[in-house]
CHARMM-style PDB file with segment names, atoms N, HN, CA, C and O in Angstrom:
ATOM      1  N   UNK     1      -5.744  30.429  39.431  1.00  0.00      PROA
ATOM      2  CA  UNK     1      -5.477  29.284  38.594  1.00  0.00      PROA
ATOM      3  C   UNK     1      -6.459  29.324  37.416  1.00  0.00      PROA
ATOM      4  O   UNK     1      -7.668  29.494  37.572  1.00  0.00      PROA
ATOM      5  N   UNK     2      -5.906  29.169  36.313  1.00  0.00      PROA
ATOM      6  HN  UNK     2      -4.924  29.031  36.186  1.00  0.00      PROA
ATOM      7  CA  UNK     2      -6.722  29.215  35.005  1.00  0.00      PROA
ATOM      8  C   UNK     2      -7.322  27.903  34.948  1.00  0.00      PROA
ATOM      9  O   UNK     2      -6.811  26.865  35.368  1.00  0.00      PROA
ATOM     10  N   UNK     3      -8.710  28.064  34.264  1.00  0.00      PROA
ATOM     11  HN  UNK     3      -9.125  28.907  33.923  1.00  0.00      PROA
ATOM     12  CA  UNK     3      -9.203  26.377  33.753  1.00  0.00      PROA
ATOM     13  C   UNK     3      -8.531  26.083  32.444  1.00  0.00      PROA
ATOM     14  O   UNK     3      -7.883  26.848  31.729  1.00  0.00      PROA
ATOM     15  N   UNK     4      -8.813  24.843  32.284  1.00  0.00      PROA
ATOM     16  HN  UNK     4      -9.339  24.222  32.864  1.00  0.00      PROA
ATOM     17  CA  UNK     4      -7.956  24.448  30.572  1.00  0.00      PROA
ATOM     18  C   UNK     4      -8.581  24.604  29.668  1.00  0.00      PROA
ATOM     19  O   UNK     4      -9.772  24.728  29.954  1.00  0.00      PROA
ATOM     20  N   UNK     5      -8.244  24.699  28.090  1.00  0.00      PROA
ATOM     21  HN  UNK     5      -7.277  24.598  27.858  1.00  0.00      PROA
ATOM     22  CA  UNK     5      -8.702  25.357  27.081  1.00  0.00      PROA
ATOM     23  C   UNK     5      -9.422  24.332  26.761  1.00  0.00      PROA
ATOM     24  O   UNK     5      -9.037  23.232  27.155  1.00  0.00      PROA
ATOM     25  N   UNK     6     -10.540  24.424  26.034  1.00  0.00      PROA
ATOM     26  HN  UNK     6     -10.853  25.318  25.714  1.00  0.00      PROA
ATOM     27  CA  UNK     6     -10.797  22.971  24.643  1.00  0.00      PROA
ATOM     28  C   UNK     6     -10.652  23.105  23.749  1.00  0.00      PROA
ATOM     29  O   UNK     6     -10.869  24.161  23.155  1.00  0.00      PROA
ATOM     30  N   UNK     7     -10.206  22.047  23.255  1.00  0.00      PROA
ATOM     31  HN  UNK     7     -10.029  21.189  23.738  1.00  0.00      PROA
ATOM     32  CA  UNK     7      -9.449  22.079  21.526  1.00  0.00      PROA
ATOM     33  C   UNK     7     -10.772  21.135  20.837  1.00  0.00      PROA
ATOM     34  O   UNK     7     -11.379  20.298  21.505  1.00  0.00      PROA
ATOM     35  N   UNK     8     -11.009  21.366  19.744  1.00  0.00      PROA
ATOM     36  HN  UNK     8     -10.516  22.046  19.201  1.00  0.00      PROA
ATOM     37  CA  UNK     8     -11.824  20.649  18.642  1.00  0.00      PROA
ATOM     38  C   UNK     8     -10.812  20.063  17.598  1.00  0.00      PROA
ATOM     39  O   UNK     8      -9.810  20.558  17.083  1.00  0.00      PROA
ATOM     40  N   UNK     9     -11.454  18.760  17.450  1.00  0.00      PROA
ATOM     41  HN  UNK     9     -12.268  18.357  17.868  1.00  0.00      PROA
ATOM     42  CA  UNK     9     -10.632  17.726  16.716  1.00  0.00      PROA
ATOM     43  C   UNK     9     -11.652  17.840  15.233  1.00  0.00      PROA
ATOM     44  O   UNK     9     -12.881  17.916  15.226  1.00  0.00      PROA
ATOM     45  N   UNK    10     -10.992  17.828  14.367  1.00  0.00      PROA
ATOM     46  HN  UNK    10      -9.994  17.766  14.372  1.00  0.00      PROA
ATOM     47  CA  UNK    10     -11.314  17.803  12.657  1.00  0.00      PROA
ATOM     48  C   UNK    10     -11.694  17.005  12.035  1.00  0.00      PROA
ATOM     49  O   UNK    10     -10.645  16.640  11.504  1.00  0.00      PROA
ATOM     50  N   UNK    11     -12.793  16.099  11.465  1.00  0.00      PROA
ATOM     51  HN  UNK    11     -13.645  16.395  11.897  1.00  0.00      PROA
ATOM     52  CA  UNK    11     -11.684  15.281  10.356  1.00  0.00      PROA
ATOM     53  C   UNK    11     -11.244  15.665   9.183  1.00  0.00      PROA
ATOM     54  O   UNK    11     -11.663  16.673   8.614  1.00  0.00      PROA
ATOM     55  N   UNK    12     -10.073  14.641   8.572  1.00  0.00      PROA
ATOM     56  HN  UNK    12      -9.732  13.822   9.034  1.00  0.00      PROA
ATOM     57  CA  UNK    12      -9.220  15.054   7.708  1.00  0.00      PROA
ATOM     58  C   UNK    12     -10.255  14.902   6.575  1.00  0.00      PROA
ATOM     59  O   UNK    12      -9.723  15.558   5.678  1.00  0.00      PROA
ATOM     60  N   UNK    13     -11.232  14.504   6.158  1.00  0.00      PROA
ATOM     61  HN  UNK    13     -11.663  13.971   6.886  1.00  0.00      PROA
ATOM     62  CA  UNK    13     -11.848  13.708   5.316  1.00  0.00      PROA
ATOM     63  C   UNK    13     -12.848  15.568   4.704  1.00  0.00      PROA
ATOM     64  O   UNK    13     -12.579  16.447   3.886  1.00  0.00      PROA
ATOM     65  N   UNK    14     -13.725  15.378   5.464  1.00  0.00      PROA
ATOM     66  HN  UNK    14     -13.943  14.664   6.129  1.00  0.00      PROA
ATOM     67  CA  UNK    14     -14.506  15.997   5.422  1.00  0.00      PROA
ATOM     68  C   UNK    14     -14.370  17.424   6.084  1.00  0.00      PROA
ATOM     69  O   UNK    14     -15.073  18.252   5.504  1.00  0.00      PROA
ATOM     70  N   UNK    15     -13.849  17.787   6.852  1.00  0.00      PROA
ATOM     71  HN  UNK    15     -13.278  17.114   7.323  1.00  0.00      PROA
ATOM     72  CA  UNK    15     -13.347  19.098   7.703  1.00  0.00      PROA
ATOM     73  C   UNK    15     -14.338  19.296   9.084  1.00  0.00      PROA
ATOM     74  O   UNK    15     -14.082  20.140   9.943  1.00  0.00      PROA
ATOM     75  N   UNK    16     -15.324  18.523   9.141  1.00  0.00      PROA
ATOM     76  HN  UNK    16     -15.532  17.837   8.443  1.00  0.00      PROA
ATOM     77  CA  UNK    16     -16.224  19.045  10.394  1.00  0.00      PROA
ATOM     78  C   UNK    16     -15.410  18.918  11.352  1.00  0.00      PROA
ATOM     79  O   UNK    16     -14.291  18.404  11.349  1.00  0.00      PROA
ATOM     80  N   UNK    17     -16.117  19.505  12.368  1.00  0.00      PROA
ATOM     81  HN  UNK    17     -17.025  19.922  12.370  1.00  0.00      PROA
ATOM     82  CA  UNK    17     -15.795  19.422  13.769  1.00  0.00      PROA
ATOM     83  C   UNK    17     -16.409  18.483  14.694  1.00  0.00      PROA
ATOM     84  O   UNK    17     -17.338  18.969  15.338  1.00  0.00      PROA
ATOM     85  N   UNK    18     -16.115  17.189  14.942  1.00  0.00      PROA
ATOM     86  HN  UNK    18     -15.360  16.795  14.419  1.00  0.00      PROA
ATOM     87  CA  UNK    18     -17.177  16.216  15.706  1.00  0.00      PROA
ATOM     88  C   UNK    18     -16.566  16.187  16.895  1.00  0.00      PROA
ATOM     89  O   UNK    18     -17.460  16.083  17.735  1.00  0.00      PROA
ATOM     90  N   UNK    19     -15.415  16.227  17.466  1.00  0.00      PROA
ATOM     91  HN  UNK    19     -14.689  16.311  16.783  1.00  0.00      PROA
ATOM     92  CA  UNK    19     -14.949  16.025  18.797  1.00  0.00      PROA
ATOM     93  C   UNK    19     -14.869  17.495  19.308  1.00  0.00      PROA
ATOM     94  O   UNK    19     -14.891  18.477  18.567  1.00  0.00      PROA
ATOM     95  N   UNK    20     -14.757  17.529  20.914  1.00  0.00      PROA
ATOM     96  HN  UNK    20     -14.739  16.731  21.516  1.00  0.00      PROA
ATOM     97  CA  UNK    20     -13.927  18.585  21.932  1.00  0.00      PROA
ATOM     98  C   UNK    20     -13.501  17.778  22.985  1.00  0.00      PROA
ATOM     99  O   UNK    20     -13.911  16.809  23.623  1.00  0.00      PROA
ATOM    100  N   UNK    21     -12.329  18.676  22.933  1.00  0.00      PROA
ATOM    101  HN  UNK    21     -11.997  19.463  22.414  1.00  0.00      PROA
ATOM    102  CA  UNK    21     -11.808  18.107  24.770  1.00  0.00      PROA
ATOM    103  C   UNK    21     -10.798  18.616  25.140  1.00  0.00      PROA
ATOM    104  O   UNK    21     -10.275  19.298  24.259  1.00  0.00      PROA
ATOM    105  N   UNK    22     -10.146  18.585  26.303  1.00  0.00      PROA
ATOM    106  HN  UNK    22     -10.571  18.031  27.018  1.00  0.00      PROA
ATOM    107  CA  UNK    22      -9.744  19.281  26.911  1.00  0.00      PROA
ATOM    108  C   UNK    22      -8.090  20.033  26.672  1.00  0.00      PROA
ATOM    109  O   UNK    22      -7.574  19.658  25.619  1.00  0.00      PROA
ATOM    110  N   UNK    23      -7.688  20.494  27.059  1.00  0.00      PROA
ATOM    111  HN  UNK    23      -8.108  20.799  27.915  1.00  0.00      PROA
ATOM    112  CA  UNK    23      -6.501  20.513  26.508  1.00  0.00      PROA
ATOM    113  C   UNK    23      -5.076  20.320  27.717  1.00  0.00      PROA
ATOM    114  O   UNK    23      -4.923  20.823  28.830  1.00  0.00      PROA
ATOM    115  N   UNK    24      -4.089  19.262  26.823  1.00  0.00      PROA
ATOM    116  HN  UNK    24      -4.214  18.853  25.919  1.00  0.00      PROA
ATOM    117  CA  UNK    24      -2.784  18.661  27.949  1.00  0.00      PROA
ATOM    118  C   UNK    24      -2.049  20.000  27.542  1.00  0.00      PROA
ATOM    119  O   UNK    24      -1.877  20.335  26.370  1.00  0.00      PROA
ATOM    120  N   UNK    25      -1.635  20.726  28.640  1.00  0.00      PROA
ATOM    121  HN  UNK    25      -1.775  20.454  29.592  1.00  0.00      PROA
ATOM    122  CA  UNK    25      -0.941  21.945  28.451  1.00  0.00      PROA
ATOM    123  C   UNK    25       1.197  21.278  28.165  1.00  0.00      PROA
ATOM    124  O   UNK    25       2.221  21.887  27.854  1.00  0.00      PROA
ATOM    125  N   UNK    26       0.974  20.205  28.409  1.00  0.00      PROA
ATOM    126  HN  UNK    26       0.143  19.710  28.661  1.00  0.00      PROA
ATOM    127  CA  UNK    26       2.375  19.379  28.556  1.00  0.00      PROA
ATOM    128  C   UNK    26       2.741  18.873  26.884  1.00  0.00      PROA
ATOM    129  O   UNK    26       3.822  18.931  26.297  1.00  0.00      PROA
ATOM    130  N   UNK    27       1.517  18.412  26.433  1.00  0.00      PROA
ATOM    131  HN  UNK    27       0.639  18.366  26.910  1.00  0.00      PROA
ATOM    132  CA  UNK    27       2.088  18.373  24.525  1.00  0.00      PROA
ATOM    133  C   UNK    27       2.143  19.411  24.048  1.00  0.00      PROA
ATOM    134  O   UNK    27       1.479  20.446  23.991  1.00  0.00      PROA
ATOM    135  N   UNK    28       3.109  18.983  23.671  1.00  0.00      PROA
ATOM    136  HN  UNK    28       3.649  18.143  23.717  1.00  0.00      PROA
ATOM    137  CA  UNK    28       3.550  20.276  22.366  1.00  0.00      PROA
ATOM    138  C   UNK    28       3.511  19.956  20.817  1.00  0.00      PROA
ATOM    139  O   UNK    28       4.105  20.769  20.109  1.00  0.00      PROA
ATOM    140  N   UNK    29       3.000  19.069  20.297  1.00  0.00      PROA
ATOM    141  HN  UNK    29       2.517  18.409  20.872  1.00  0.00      PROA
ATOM    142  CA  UNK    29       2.564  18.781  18.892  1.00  0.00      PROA
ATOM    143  C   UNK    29       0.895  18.413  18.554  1.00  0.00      PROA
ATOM    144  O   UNK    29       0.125  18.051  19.443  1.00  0.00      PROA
ATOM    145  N   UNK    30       0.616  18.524  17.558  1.00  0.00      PROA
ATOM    146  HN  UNK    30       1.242  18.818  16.836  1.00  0.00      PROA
ATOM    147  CA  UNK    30      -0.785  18.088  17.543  1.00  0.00      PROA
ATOM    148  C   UNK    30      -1.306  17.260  17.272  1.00  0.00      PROA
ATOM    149  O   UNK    30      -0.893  16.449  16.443  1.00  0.00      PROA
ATOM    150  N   UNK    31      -2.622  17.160  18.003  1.00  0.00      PROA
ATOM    151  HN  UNK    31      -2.957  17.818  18.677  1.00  0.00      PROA
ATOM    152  CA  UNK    31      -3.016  15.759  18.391  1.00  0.00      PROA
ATOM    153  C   UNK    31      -4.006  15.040  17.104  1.00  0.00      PROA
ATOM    154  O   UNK    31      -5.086  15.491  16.723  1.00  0.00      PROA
ATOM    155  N   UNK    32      -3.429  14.020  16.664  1.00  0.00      PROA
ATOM    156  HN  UNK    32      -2.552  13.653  16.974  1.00  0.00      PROA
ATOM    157  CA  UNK    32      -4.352  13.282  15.727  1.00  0.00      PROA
ATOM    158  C   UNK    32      -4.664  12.005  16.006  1.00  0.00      PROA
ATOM    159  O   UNK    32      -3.824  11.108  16.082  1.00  0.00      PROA
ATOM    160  N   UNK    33      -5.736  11.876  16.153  1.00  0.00      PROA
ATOM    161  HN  UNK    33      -6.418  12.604  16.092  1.00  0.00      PROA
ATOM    162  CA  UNK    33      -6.530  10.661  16.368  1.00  0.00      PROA
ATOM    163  C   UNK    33      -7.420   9.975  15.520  1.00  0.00      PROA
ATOM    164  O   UNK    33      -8.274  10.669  14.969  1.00  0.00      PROA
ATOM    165  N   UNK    34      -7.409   8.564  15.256  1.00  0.00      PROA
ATOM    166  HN  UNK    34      -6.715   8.000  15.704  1.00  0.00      PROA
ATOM    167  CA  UNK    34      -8.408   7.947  14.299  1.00  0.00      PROA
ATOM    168  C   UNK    34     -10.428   8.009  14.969  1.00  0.00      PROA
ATOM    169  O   UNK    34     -10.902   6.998  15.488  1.00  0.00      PROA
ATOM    170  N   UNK    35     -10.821   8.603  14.894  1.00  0.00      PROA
ATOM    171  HN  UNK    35     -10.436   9.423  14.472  1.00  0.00      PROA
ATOM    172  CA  UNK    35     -11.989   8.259  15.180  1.00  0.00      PROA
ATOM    173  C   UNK    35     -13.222   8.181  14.461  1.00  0.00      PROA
ATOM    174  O   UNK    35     -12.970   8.689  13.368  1.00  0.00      PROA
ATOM    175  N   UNK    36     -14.324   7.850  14.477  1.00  0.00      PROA
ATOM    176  HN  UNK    36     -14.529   7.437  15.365  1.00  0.00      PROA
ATOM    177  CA  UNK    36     -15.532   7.662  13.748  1.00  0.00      PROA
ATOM    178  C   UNK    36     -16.404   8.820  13.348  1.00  0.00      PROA
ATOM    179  O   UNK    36     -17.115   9.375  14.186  1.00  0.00      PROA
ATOM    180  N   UNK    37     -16.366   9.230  11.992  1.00  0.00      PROA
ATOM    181  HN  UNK    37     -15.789   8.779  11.311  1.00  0.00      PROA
ATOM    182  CA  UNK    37     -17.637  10.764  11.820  1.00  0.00      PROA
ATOM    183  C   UNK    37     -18.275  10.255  11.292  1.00  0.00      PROA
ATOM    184  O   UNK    37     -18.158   9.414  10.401  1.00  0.00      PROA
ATOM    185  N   UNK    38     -19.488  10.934  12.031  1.00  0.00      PROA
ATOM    186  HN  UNK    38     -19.583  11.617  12.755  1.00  0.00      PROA
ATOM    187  CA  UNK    38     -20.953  10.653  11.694  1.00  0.00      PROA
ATOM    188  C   UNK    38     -21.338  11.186  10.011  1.00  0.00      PROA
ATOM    189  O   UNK    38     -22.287  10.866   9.295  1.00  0.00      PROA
ATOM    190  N   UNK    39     -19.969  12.286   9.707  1.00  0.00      PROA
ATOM    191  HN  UNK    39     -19.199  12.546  10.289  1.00  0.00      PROA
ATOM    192  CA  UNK    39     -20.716  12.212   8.437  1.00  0.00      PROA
ATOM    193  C   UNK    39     -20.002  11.621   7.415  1.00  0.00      PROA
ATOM    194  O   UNK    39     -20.754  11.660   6.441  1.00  0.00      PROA
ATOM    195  N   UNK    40     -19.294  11.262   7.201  1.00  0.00      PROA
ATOM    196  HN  UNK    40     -18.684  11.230   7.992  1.00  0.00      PROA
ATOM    197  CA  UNK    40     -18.396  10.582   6.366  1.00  0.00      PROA
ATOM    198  C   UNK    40     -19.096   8.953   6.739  1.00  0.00      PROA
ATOM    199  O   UNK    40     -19.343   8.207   5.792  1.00  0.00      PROA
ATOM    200  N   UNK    41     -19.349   8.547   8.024  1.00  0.00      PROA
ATOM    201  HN  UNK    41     -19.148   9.153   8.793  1.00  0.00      PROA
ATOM    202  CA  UNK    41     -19.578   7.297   8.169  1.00  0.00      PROA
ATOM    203  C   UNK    41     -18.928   6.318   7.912  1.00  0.00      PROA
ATOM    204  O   UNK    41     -19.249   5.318   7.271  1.00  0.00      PROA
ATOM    205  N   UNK    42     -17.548   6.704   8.640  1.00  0.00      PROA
ATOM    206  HN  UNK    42     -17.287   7.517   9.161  1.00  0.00      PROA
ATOM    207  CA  UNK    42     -16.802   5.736   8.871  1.00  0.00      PROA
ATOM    208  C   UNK    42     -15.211   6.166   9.577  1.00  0.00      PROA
ATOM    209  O   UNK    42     -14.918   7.347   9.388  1.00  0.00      PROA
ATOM    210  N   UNK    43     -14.478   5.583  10.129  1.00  0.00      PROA
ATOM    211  HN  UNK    43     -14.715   4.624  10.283  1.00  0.00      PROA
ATOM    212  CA  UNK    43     -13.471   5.599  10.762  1.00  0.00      PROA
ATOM    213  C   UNK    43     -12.481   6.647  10.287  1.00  0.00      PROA
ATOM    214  O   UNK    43     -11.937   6.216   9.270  1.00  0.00      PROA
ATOM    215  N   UNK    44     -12.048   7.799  10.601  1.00  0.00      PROA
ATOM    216  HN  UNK    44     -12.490   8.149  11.427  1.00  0.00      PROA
ATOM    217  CA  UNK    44     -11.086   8.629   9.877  1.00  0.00      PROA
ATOM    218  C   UNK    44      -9.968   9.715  10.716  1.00  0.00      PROA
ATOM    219  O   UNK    44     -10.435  10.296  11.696  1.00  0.00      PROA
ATOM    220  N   UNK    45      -9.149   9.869  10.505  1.00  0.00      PROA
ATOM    221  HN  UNK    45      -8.770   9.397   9.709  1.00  0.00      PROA
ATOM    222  CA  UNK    45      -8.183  10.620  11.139  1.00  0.00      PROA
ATOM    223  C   UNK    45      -8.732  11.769  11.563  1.00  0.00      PROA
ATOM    224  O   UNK    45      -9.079  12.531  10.661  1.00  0.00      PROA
ATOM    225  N   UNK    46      -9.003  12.296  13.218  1.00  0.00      PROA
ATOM    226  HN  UNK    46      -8.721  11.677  13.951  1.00  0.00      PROA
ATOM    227  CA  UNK    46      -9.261  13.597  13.092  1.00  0.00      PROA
ATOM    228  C   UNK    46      -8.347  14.716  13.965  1.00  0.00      PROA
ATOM    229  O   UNK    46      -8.266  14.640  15.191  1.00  0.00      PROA
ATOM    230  N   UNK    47      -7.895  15.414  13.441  1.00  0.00      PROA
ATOM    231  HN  UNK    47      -7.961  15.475  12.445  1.00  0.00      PROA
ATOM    232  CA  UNK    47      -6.655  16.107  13.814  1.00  0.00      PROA
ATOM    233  C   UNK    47      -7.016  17.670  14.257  1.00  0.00      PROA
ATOM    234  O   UNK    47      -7.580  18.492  13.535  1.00  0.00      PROA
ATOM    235  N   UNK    48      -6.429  17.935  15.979  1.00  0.00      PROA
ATOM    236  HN  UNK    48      -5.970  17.268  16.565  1.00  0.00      PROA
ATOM    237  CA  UNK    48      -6.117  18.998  16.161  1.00  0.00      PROA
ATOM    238  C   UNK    48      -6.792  20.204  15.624  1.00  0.00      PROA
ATOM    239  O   UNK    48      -6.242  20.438  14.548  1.00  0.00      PROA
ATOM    240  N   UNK    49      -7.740  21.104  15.856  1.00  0.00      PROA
ATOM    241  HN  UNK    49      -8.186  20.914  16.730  1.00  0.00      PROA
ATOM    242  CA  UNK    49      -7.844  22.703  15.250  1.00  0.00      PROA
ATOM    243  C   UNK    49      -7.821  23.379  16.308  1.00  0.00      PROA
ATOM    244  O   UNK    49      -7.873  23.136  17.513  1.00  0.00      PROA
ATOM    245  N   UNK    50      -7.695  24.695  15.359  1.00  0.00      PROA
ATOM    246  HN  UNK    50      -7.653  24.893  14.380  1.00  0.00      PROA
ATOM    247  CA  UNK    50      -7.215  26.297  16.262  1.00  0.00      PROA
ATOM    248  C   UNK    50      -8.659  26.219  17.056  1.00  0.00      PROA
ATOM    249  OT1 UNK    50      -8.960  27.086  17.876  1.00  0.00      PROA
TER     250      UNK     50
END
């Protein structure tokens, strides 16, 4: 049995990488979420990377 991958989440704003986590092998589109970067400093879409 394989373990699951981790995916790093983006933000759209700035391009860093502030999130990881795990990956749902069951979605099949990518995942964008609003969350908070520390460098932008403030609330922003961060979406899905390779």
């Amino acid at each position: 049995m394989a373990g699951k991958r981790k995916i790093a989440l983006a933000c759209s704003v700035c391009g860093s990488r502030n999130y990881t986590l795990q990956e749902n092998p069951a979605r099949v589109e990518r995942l964008e979420v609003k969350k908070f970067c520390k460098y932008c400093g403030k609330h922003t879409v961060h979406r899905e990377t390779k």
